[in-house]
N, CA, C and O of each residue as an XYZ file, in Angstrom:
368
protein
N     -12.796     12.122     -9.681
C     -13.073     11.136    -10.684
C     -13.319      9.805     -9.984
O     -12.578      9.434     -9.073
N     -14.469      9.007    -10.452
C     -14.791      7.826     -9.855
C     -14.185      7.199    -10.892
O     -14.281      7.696    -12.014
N     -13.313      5.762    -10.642
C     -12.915      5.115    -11.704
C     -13.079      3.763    -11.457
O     -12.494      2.827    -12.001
N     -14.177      3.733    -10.334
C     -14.794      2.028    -10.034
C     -14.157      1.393     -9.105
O     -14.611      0.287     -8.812
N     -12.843      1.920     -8.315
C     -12.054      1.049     -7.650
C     -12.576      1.056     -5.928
O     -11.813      0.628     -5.062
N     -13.924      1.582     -5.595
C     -14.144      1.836     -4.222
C     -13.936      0.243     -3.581
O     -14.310     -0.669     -4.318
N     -13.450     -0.064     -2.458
C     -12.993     -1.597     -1.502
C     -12.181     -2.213     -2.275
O     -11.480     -3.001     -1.640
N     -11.948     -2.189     -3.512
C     -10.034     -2.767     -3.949
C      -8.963     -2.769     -3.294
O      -8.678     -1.772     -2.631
N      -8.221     -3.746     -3.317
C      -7.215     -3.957     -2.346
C      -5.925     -3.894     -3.345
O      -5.653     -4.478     -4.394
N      -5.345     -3.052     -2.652
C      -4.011     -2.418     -3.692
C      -2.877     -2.569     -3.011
O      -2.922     -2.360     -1.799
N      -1.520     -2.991     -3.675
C      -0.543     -3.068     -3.018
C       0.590     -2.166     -3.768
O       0.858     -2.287     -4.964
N       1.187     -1.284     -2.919
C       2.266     -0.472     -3.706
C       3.362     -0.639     -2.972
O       3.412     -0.726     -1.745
N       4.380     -0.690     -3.853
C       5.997     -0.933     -3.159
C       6.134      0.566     -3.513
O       5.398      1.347     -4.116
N       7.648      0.713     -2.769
C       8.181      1.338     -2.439
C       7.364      2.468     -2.711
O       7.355      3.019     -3.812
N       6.341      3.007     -1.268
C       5.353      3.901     -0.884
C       5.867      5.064      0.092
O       5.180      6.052      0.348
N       7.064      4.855      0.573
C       6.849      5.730      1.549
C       6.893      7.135      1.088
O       6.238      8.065      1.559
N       7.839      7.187     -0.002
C       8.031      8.650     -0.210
C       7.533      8.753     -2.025
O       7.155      7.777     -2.673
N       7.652     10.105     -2.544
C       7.583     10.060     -3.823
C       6.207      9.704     -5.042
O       5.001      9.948     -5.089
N       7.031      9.131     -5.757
C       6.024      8.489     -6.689
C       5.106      7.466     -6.390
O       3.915      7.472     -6.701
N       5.888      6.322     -5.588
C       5.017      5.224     -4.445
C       3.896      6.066     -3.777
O       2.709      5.947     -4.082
N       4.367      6.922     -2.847
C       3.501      7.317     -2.063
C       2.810      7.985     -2.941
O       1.715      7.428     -3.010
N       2.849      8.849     -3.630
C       1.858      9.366     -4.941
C       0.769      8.402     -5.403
O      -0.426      8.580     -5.165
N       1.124      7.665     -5.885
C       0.506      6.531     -6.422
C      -0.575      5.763     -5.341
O      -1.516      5.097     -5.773
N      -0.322      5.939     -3.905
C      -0.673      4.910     -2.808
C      -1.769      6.127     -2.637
O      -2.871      5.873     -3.124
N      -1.610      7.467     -1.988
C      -2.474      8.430     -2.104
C      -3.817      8.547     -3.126
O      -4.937      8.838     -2.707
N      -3.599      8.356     -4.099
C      -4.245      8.346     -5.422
C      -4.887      7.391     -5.117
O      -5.966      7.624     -4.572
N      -4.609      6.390     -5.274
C      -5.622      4.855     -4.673
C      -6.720      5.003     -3.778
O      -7.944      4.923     -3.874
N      -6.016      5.210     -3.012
C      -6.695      5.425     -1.378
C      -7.714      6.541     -1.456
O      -8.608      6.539     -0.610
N      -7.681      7.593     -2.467
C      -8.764      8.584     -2.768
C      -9.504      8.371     -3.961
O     -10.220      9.130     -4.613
N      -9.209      7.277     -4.100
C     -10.299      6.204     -5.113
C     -11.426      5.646     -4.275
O     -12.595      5.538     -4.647
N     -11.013      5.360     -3.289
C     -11.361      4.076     -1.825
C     -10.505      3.056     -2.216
O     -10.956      1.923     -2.384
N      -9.534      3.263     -2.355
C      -8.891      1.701     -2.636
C      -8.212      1.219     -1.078
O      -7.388      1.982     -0.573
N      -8.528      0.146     -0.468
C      -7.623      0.026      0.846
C      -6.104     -0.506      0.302
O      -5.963     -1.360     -0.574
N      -5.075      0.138      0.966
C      -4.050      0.063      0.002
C      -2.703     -0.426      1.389
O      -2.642     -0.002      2.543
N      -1.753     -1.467      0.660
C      -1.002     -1.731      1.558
C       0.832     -1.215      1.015
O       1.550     -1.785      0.194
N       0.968     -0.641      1.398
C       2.529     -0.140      1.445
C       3.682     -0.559      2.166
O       3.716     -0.909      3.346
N       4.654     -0.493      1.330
C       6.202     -1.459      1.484
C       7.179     -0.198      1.861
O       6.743      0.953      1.862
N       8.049     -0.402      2.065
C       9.163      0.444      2.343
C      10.338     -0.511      2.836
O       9.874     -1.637      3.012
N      11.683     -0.451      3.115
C      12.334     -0.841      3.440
C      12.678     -0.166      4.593
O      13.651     -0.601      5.209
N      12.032      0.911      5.071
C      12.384      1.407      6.026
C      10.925      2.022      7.182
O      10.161      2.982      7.083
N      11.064      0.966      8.173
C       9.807      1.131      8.951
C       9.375      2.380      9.485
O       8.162      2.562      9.590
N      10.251      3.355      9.872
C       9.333      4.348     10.344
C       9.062      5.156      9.528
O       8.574      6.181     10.004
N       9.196      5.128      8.244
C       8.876      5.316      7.178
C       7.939      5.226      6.312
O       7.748      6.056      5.423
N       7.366      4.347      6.475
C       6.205      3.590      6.073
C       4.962      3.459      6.761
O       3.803      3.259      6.398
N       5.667      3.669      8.126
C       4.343      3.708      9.225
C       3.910      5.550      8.647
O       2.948      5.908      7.967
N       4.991      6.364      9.213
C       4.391      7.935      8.676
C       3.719      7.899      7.675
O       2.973      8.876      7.739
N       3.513      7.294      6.679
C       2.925      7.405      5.352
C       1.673      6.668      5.477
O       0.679      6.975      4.818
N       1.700      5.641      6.360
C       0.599      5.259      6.519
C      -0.546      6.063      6.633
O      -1.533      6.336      5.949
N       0.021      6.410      7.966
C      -0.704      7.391      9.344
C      -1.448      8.442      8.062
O      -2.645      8.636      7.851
N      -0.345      8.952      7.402
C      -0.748     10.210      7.075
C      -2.093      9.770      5.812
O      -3.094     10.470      5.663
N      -1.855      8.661      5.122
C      -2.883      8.532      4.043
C      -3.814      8.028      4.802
O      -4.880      8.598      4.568
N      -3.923      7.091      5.735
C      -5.162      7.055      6.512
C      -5.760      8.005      6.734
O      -6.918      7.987      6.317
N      -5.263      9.349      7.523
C      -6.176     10.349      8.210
C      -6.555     11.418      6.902
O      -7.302     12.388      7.031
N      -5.835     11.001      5.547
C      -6.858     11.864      5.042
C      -7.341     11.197      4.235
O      -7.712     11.912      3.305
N      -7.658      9.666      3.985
C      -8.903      9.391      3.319
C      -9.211      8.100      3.959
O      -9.092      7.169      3.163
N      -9.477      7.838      4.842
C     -10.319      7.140      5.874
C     -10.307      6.039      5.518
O     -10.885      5.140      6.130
N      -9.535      5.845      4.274
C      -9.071      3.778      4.132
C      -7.983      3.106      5.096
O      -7.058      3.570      5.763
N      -8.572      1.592      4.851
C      -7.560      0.846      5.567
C      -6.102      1.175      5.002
O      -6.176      1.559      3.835
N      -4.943      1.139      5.443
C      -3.817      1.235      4.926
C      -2.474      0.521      5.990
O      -1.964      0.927      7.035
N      -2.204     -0.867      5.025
C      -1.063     -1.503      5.759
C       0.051     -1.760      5.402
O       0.473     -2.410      4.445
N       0.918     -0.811      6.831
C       2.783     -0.486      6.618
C       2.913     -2.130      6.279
O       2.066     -2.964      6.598
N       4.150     -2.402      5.568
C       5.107     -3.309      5.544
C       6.045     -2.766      5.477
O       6.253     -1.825      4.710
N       7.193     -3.457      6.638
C       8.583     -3.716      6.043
C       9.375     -4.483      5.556
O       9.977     -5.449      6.025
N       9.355     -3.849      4.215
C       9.914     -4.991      3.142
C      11.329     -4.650      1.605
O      11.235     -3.996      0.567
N      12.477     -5.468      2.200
C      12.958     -4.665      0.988
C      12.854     -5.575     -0.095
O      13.722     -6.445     -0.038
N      11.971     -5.682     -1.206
C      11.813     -6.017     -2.690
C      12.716     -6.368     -3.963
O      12.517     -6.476     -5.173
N      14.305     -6.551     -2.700
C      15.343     -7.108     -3.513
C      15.448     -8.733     -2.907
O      16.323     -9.554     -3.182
N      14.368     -8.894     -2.075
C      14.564    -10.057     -1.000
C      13.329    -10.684     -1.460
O      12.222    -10.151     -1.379
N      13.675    -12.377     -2.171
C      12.281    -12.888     -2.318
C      11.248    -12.947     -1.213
O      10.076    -12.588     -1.328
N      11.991    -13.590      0.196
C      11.262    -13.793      1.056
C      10.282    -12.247      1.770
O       9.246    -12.245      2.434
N      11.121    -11.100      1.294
C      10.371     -9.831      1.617
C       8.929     -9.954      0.792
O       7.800     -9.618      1.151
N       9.317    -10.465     -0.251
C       8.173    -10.432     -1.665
C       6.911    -10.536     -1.095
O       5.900     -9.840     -0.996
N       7.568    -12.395     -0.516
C       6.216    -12.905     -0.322
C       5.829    -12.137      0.623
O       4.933    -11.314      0.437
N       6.524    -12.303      1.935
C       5.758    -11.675      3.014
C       4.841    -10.189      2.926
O       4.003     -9.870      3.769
N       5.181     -9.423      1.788
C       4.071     -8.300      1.500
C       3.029     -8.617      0.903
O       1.891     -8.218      1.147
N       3.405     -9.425      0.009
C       2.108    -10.036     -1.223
C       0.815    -10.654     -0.394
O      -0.393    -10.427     -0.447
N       1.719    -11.629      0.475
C       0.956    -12.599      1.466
C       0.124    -11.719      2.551
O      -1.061    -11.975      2.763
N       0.830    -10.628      3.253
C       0.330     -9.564      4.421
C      -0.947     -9.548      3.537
O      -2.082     -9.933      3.821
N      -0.483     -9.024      2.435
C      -1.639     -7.752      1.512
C      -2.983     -8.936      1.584
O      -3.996     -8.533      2.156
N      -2.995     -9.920      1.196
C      -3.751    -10.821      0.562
C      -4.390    -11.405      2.069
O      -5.559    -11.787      2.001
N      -4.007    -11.460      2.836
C      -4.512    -11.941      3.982
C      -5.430    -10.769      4.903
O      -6.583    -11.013      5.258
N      -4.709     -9.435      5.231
C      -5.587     -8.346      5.638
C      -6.552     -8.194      4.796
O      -7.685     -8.260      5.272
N      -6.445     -8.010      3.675
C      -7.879     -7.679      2.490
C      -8.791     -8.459      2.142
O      -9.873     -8.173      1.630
N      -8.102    -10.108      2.586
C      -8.902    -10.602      1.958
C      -8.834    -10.742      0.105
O      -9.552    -11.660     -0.292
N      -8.231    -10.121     -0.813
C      -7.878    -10.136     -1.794
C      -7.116     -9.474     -2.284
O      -6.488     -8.785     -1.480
N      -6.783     -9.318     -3.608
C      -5.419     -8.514     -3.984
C      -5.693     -7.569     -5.331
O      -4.724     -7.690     -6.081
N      -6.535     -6.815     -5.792
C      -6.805     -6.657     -7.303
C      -6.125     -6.057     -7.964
O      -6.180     -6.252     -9.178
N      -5.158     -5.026     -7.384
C      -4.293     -3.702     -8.043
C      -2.400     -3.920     -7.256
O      -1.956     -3.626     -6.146
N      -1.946     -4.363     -8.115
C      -0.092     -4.729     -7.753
C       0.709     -3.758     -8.135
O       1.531     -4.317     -8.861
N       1.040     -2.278     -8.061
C       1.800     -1.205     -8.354
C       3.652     -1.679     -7.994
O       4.002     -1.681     -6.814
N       4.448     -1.961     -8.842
C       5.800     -1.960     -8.300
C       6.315     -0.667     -8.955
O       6.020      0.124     -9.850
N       7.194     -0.878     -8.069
C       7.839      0.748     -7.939
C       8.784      0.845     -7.888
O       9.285      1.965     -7.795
């Protein structure tokens, strides 16, 4: 299904595992370049890795835990600065 989102820049929290990562997958096989949070880095990098190599979008780990304003920004801000913009905000 095409649903218009090809070069959208998407940000999903808590991605590494689950419904996040469900959700971040799904994007990313939209074309959405999609940036993912986790609170736990090697965690987030694996999930990366893995949605990169199977749909050939950009995809950037953060470590961030989302009970921490200053985590907030620093993902919001990552997201918005690698992409260049921000169009799709998934919290999780």
């Amino acid at each position: 299904m095409d649903l218009g989102l090809k070069e959208a820049a998407a940000a999903v929290a808590g991605a590494s595992t689950g419904l996040g990562k469900a959700v971040a997958l799904g994007l990313a096989r939209e074309g959405c370049n999609i940036a993912i949070c986790s609170r736990y880095d090697e965690n987030v990098r694996k999930t990366a890795d893995e949605i990169e190599k199977e749909t050939g979008v950009t995809v950037l780990p953060v470590k961030a835990d989302l009970t921490s304003k200053d985590d907030i920004n620093y993902f919001i801000s990552s997201t918005a600065e690698k992409f260049g913009k921000l169009n799709i905000l998934y919290t999780n």
